[in-house]
N, C-alpha and C positions, 0 to 999 in steps of 0.2 A: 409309306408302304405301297400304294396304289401306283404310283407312277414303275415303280425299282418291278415290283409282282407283275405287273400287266406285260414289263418288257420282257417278262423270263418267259409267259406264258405265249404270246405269241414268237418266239423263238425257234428255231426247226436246230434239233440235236440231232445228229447222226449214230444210228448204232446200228448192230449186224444180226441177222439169223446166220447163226454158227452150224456146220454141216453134225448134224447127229439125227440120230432114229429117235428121238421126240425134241419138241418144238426147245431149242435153247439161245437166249440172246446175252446180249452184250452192250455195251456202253463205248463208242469212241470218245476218244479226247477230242476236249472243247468242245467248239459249237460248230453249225457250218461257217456264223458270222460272227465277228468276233464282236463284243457287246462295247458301247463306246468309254472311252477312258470315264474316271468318276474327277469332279473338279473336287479342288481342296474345299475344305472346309473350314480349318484352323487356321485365323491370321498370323500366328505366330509362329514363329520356328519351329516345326515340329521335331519330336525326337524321335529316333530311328523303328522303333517300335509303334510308330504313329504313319511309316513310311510303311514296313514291311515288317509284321509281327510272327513270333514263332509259328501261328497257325498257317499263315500265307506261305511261309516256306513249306510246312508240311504237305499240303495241299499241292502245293505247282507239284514237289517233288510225285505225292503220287498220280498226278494226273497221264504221263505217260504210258502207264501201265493199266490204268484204271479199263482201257477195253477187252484184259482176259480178268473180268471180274463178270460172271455168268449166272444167270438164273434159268432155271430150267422148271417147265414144264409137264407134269407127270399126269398119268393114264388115268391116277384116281381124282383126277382137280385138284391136287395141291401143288404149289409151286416151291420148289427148292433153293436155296439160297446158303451156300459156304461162306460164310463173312471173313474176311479177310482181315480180323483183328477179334481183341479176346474181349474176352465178355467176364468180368470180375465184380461183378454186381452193380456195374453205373448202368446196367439195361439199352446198351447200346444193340442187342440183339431182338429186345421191342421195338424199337424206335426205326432199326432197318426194316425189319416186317411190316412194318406200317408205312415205311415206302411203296413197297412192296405193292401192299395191297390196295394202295390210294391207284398208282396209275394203272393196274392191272385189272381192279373194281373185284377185287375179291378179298372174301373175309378173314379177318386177321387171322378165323382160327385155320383158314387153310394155306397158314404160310409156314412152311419150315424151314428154320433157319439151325445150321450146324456151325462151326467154326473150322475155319483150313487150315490141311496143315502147312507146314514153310513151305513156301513157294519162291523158288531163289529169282523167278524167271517177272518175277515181281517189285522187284527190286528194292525201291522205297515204298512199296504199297500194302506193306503189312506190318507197320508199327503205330501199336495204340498207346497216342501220350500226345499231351498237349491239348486235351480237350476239342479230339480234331477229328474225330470218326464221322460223325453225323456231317461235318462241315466238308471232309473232302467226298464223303461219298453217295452226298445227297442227291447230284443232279446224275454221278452213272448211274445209281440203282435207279434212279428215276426213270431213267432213258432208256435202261433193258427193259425195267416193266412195262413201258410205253410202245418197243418195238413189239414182245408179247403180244399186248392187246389187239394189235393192227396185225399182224400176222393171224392172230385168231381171231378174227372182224374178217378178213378176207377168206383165209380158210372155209367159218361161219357161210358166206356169200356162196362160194362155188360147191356148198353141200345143196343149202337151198334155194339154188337160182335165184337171188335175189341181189340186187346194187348193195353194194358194202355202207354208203350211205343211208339205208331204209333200218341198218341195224342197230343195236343198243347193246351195251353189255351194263351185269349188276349181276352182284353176288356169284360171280364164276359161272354165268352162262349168258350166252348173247340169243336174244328175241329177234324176232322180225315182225317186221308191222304188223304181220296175218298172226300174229300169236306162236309162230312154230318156233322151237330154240334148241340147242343144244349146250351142252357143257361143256367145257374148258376139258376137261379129262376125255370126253369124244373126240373133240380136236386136236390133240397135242401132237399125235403120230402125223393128220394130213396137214399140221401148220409147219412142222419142219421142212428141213432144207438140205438134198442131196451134197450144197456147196455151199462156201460161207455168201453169202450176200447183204450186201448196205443198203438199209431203210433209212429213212430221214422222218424224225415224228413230233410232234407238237405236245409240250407238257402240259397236261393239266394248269388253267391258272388257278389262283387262289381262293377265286369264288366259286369253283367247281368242287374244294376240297371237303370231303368227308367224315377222312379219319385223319391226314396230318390237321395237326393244328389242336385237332381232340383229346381228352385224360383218357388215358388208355392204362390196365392194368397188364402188370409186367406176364408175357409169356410163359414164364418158368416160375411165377408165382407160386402156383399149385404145387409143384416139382420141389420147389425149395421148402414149403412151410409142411409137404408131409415127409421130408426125407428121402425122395424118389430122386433130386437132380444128383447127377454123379459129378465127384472131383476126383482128383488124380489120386488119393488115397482111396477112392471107390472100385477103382477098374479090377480088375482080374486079370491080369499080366501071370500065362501059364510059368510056373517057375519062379517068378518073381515074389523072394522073400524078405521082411524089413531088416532095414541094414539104417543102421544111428552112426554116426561120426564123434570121436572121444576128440575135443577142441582146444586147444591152448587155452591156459591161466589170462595170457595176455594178447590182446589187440594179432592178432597174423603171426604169431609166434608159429613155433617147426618143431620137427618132430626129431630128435636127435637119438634117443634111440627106443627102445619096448623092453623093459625088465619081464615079464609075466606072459609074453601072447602064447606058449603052449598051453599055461594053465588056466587062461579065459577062454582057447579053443576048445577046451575040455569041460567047460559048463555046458549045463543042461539048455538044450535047443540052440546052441550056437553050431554054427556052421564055416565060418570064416572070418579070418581078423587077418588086413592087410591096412597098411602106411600106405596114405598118398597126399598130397601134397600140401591139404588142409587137416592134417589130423589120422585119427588110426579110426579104419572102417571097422563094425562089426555086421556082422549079418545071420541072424536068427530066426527063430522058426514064430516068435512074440516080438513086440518092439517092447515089452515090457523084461524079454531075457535081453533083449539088447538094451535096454535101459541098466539094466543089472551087470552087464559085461563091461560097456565103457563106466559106470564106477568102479570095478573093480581092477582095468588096467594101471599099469605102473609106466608112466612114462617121463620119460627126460625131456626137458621144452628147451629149444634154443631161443633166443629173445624173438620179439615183435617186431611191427613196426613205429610201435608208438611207446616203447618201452620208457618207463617213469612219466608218461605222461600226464598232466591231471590239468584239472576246467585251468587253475590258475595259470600253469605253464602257458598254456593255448591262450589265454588270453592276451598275455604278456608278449606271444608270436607275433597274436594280431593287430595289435597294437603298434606294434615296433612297424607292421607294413603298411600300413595307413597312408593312403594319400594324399598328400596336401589339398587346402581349399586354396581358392584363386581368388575368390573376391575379399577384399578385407572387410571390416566393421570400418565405418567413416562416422566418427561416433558427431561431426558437427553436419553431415546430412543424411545420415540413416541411422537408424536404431537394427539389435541384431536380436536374433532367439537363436541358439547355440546350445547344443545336447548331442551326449553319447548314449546308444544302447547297447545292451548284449543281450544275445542269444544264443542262448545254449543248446547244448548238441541234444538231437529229438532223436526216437527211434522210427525207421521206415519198415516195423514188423508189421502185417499184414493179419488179421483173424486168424488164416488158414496157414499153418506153419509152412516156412519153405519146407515144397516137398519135388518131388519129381520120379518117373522109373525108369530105366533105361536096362536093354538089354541087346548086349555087344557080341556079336558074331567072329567068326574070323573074315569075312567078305562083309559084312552088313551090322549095321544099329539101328534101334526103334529104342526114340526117347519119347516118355509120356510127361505133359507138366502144363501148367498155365503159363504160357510165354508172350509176353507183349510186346516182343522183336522176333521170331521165333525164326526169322531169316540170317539175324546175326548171331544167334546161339547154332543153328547146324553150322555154319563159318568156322565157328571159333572151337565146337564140338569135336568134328571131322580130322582136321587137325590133331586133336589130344589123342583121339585115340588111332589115330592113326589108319586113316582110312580116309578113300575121298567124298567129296560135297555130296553127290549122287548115292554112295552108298547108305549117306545116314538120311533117315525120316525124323522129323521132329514133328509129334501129334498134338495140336493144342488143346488143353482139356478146359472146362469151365474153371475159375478161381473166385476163392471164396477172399475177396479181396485185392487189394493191390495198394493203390496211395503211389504208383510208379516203383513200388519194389516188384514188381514182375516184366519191368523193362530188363532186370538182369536175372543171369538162367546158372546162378551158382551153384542151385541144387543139382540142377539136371549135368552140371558139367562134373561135377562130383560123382552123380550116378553110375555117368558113363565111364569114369577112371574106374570105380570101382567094380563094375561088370566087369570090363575090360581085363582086369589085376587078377579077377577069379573067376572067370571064365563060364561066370552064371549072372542069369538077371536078377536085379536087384528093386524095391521097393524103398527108396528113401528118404526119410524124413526127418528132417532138423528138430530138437527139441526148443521146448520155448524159450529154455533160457539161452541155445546156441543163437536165437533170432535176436534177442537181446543185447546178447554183449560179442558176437564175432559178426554179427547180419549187417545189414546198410542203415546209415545212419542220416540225418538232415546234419548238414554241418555248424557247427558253431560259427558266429559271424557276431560282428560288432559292426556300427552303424555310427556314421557323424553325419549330422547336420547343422547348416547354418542355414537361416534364412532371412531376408536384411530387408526394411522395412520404412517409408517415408510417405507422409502425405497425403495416405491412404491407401497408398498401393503398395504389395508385395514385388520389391526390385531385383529379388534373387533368389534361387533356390539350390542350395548345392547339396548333394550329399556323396559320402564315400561309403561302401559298402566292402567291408574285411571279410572274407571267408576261408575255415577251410577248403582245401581244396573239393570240387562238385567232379565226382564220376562222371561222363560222358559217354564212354564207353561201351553206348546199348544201340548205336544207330545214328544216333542223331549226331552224333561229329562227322559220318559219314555225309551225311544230307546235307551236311552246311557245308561239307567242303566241294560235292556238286553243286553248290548253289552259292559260290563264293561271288560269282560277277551277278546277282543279284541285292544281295547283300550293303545296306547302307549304313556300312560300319565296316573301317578296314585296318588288315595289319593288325590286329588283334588273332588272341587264342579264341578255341571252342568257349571256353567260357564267359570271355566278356562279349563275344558274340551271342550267345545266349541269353545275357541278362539283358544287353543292348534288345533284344527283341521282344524281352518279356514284360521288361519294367517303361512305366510312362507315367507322364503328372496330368492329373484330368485337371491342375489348376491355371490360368494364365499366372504363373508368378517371374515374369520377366524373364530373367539370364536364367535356363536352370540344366544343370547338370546330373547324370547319378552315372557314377564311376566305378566298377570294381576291382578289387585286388583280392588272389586266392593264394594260399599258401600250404603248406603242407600236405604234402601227399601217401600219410603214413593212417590213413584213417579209411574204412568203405563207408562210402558216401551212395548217395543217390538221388533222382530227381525226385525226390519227395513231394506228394500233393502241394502244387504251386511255387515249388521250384523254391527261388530267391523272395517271391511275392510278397507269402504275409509278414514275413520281417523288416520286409523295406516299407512297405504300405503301413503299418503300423508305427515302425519310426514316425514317416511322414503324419500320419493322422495323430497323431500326438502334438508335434511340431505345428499343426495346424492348429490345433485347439490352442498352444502357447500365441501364436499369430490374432490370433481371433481375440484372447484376454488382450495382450498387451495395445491392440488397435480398440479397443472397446468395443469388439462386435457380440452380436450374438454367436454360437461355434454352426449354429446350422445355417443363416443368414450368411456369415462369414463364409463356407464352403460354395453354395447358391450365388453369389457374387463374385467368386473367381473362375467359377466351374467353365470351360471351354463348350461344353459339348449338351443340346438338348434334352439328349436323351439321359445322359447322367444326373441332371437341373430335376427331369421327370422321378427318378426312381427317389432320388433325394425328399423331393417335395412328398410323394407317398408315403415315404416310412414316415417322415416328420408330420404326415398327416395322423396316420393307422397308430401309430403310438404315440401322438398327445406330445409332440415335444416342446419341451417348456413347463410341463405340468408339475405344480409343486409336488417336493419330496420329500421323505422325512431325512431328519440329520443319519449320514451313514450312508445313505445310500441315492444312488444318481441314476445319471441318463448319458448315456455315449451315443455318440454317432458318427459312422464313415463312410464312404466310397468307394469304389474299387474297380477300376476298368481293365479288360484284360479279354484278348481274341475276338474281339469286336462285342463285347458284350459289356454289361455298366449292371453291377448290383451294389442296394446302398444298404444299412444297417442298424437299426435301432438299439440299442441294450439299457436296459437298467439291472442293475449290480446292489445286491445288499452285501453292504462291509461292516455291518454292526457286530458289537462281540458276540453278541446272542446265536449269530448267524458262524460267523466264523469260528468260534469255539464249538460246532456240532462234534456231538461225539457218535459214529459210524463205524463197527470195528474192520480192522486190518483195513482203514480207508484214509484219504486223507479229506476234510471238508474245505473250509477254508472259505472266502468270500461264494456267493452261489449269484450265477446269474437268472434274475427272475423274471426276466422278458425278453421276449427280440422280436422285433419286426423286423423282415428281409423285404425288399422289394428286388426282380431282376426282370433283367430286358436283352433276353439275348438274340435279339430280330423276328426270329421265328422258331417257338419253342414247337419242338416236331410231336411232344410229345409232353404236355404240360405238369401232367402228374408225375411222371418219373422228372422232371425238371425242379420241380417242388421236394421230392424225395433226395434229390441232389443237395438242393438248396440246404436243407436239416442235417444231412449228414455234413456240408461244410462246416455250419454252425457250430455240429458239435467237436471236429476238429478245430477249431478258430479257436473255440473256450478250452478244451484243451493246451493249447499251445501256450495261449493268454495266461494260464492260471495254474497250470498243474501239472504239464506233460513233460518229462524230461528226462536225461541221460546224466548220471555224475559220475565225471571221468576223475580215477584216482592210480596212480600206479600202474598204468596202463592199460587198465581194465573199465569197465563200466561196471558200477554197483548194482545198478537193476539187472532182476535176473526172469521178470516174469509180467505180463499185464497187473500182476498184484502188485508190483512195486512201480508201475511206470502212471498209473494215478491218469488213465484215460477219462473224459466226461462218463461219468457213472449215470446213474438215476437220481441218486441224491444231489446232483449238481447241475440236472438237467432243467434247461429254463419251464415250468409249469405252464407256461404261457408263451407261446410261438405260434408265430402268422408268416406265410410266405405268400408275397404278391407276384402275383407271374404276369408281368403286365404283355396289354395288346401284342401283338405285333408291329415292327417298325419296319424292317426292312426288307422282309418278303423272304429271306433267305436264314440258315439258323447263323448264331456266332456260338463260342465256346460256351461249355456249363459245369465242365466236371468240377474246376478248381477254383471257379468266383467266390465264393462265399466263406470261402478258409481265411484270405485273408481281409476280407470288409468286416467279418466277423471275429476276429482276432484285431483288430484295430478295435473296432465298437469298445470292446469291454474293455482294454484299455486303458478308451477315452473318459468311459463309464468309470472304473478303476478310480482313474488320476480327480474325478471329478465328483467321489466320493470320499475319499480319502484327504482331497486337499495336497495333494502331493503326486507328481506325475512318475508314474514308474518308467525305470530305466533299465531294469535286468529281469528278462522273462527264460521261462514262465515267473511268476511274482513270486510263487515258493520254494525256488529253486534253491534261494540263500538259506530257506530255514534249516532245522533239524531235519533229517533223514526222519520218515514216518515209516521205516521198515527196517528190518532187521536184513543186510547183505546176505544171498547165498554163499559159501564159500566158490572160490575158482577152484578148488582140487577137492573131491571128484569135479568136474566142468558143471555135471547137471544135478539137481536132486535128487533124490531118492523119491519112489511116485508115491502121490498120499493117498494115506485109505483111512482118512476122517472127511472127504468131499463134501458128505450132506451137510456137516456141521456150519461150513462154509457157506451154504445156500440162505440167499437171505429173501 
């Protein structure tokens, strides 16, 4: 850390005082000097993603833009900050403020941060995904708050005749030696600048740090636990009434015609019923008379796009496109381990239902919504309804979730058809079960591996990865096809460029490959928290532990022995520290453990799993129980955590996605519909299956700077239990989640009416 920290700090960044009537800066791209290449570190052939990883692409992409990204200065001491990506509870809106107020030397509580709305002239610099926010915007917000300070250090000086050198700043006002100071808020008017002009300033090093590096509690904590933070179902949009969408039986199925809409016009509190192009709008004065209107429509569906589809067909797809392996089994000098997985289709619903408002003018649009491209939804917006880029606004509102389903803005494009169609604004919001069964989905994929084995050493690693086909369509096919002569992967699609950037083996195993092939295009997909990751990571961690028995190693020794990289060796040896691994267990129940490297960060994972009857017969009503994981140790190292406690909060939340995924969470596609209709039947980590016992290590810092956080722990954590699973059971699972084969634990809504009737036995429900 010391050598990589000291070079950043002695470094001179260039940024500008921007012409305004109070004091506002800015961040140029790059440095003055350009910082010297980094030598390899991996003797082996690295893979493309060890060259140049999804977050590296994001990052250059927005570095161009990164100096109309401005923090401004206000009257009362507080400094203002528009972030330029959405805030969906990973707390990436603390984590900036505490930029913020490290270089600026003011207190966290007087940093305000809001979110921007699309800003086209930004280009690639407002899409949040990829676990890349803090990473691409760490050193411009650094450098505006650093020009700040030195503009108000001088300012400070020609108030009190005094050398800018004899000054100090702390807590939002700068002292002079003789005792006399003023405040950042006295300043702000004479530190501005009639023209824009370039400062050149020196970051803060690491040993000067304050508050990055410190557990800091989330800004809108308060906001969120009393009720006060608003979401796009909060706002007050004058005119803007709920309007629900009546949805096909089946997968993107059409509207062929409307038997009844005079006489659902004619219920109490409706106001309009128009067709467009996902289903028949209603819009009412309740969303509970619009809950009652789309049951009562009569409508004729033309097919889908997935019509008679079901898990077994799709398997059968992907199978058939499977890519050959290349190395054979040499059964008189290598030994092989040979496994297929599957993985079944996941839901990418969000807490907060998709919702969005939009209200369409004949010259103008204002669309309201949590948008994590929200550059490529006015794009694609503007267009629908027929008007240009400039005339629509798209407002980003806080979101009560994401998982990357708010990469795509299907609500908001729905809103605006629908304003549009009736010539009034509209308030709309998907029910739970339209998130379900027509919303974005993780796709189904199956997974082969071989891995070949002699003498002690692992001589090959292959594996092919089947999927349906993965949506793209939010941005980031854009960025890669600007950033194609970057690129260490060529003549490929968006998508095998994408996994080529995402997926990598933290082991030295000789020759090793991972390949994908995507098929079908009749399903919505989406970049689901960690993409391709925890499926392929989990295959692999599997396959490893088979490597590890059939070599007689230990499975944690085994990993620590091939592992490439230090820092991975470090997070490994902690968990296997902090959870005792090795510790005898009763019959039933084990001990897993994984890996998981991804946007320069390395977290490893402990689990132990009780799979006794006793455990897995729990009886929980309208629940499913089933094996329960009852510990995890995490350790993670993602260089420089900016903000350790919301890094930790990260950490828990992957986990409980991971066991999810591992154990319980899933999508059964039948006739072209999906069975689940509700979080009551999609069997997310409850309480009753939450580990009692969880430790996150959030080790030192390594490298002076942050790496990714949002999506490490979904799949080291979904690997662990697994491995825990295969290693309690005596038997390695190969089709996840584990209880996808069994019995359905819930009784299907019907597809006609699309949604249920609302219920009024709720409390009963309360456990």
């Amino acid at each position: 850390m010391g050598d990589q920290d000291h070079s950043l700090g002695r470094r001179r960044f260039l940024g500008y005082v921007l012409a305004a009537s109070t004091l506002t800066v800015a961040a140029q791209l790059g440095e003055v000097a350009a910082p010297e290449p980094a030598e390899a570190a991996i003797p082996s052939l690295p893979e493309p993603a060890e060259l140049l990883d999804l977050n590296d692409l994001l990052t250059d992409a927005a570095l161009p833009t990164s100096g109309l990204i401005t923090i401004q200065l206000n009257a009362d001491g507080t400094a203002s900050f528009a972030l330029p990506r959405a805030e969906v509870g990973q707390g990436v809106t603390t984590s900036s403020a505490m930029l913020i107020a490290e270089e600026l030397d003011l207190p966290l509580s007087q940093v305000r941060i809001t979110l921007a709305d699309a800003r086209p002239e930004l280009v690639f610099n407002q899409l949040t995904g990829g676990s890349n926010t803090t990473i691409s915007t760490y050193t411009p917000i650094r450098t505006a708050a650093a020009v700040a300070r030195q503009r108000l250090l001088a300012a400070a000086a020609a108030q009190l005749g005094v050398p800018v050198a004899t000054l100090t700043t702390s807590a939002g006002v700068v002292t002079a030696a003789n005792g006399a100071s003023i405040g950042y808020g006295a300043l702000a008017a004479a530190a501005a600048s009639q023209s824009t002009v370039a400062v050149a300033v020196t970051l803060k090093p690491a040993s000067g740090f304050g508050v990055i590096g410190t557990p800091q509690n989330r800004i809108d904590a308060l906001d969120a636990v009393t009720g006060r933070k608003r979401f796009t179902m909060d706002l007050n949009v004058p005119g803007a009434l709920p309007t629900m969408i009546c949805r096909p039986p089946t997968i993107n199925g059409t509207v062929v015609s409307v038997q009844n809409q005079a006489a659902v016009l004619a219920m109490p509190g409706i106001t309009d019923v128009v067709t467009v192009p996902s289903g028949v709008a209603v819009r009412g004065q309740t969303f509970g008379q619009c809950i009652d209107a789309v049951r009562a429509l009569q409508v004729t569906w033309g097919p889908g796009t997935a019509e008679g589809a079901s898990d077994a067909s799709v398997l059968q797809e992907l199978q058939a496109a499977e890519l050959p392996l290349v190395v054979p089994p040499l059964p008189l000098l290598t030994q092989a381990v040979d496994a297929r997985f599957t993985f079944h289709f996941a839901s990418n619903s969000a807490l907060e239902p998709n919702c969005a408002i939009a209200d369409v003018r004949a010259d103008r649009a204002e669309v309201w919504g949590s948008f994590k491209s929200p550059i490529v939804a006015q794009e694609l917006i503007a267009p629908a309804i027929g008007l240009p880029l400039g005339a629509v606004t798209v407002h980003v509102t806080q979101g009560g979730g994401s998982f990357g389903r708010k990469l795509f803005h299907d609500a908001a494009l729905e809103a605006a058809l629908v304003s549009k169609a009736i010539g009034k604004p509209v308030k709309l919001m998907w029910h739970r079960t339209d998130d379900f069964r027509q919303g974005r989905t993780h796709p189904m994929s199956i997974s082969r591996v071989r891995a070949t084995y002699s003498l002690g050493n692992v001589v090959s690693y292959e594996q092919r990865h089947t999927s349906v086909w993965t949506d793209f369509g939010h941005g980031l096919g854009e960025i890669i096809t600007s950033s194609v002569d970057k690129l260490p992967i060529a003549n490929t699609g968006f998508s095998d460029v994408m996994f080529g950037l995402t997926q990598q083996t933290p082991y030295e195993f000789g020759l090793t490959t991972q390949l994908l092939n995507e098929v079908d295009h009749g399903f919505n997909t989406g970049s689901m928290r960690g993409i391709y990751s925890p499926n392929v990571r989990c295959a692999q961690e599997l396959v490893v532990d088979r490597l590890a028995a059939a070599m007689g190693q230990d499975a944690y020794r085994f990993r620590r022995n091939f592992l490439k990289d230090d820092r991975a060796k470090a997070v490994l040896d902690k968990v296997a520290q902090v959870g005792a691994w090795g510790r005898t267990m009763a019959p039933g129940t084990a001990q897993g453990i994984a890996l998981h490297p991804e946007y320069h960060g390395f977290v490893a994972v402990l689990a132990e799993i009780d799979c006794t009857p006793a455990t897995v017969g729990r009886q929980v009503p309208d629940a499913y129980t089933g094996p329960r994981v009852t510990k995890v140790v995490c350790a993670v190292d993602v260089g420089l955590a900016v903000n350790p406690r919301g890094l930790e909060a990260q950490m828990m939340g992957g986990i409980m996605d991971g066991i999810a995924v591992a154990l319980t969470s899933s999508l059964h596609l039948q006739n072209g519909a999906f069975l689940e209709g509700s979080w009551d039947n999609y069997f997310y980590t409850r309480q009753w299956n939450v580990p009692p016992d969880l430790e996150v290590v959030v080790m030192p810092p390594t490298t002076g700077v942050p790496g990714g956080a949002g999506e490490l722990a979904v799949a080291g954590a979904m690997a662990a239990v697994a491995c825990a699973y295969g290693r309690a059971t005596g038997t390695m699972p190969t089709s996840f989640p584990i209880n996808h084969t069994e019995p359905l634990g819930f009784t299907p809504l019907p597809t006609s009416p699309p949604i249920p009737q609302s219920p009024t036995d709720g409390l009963t429900r309360a456990y």
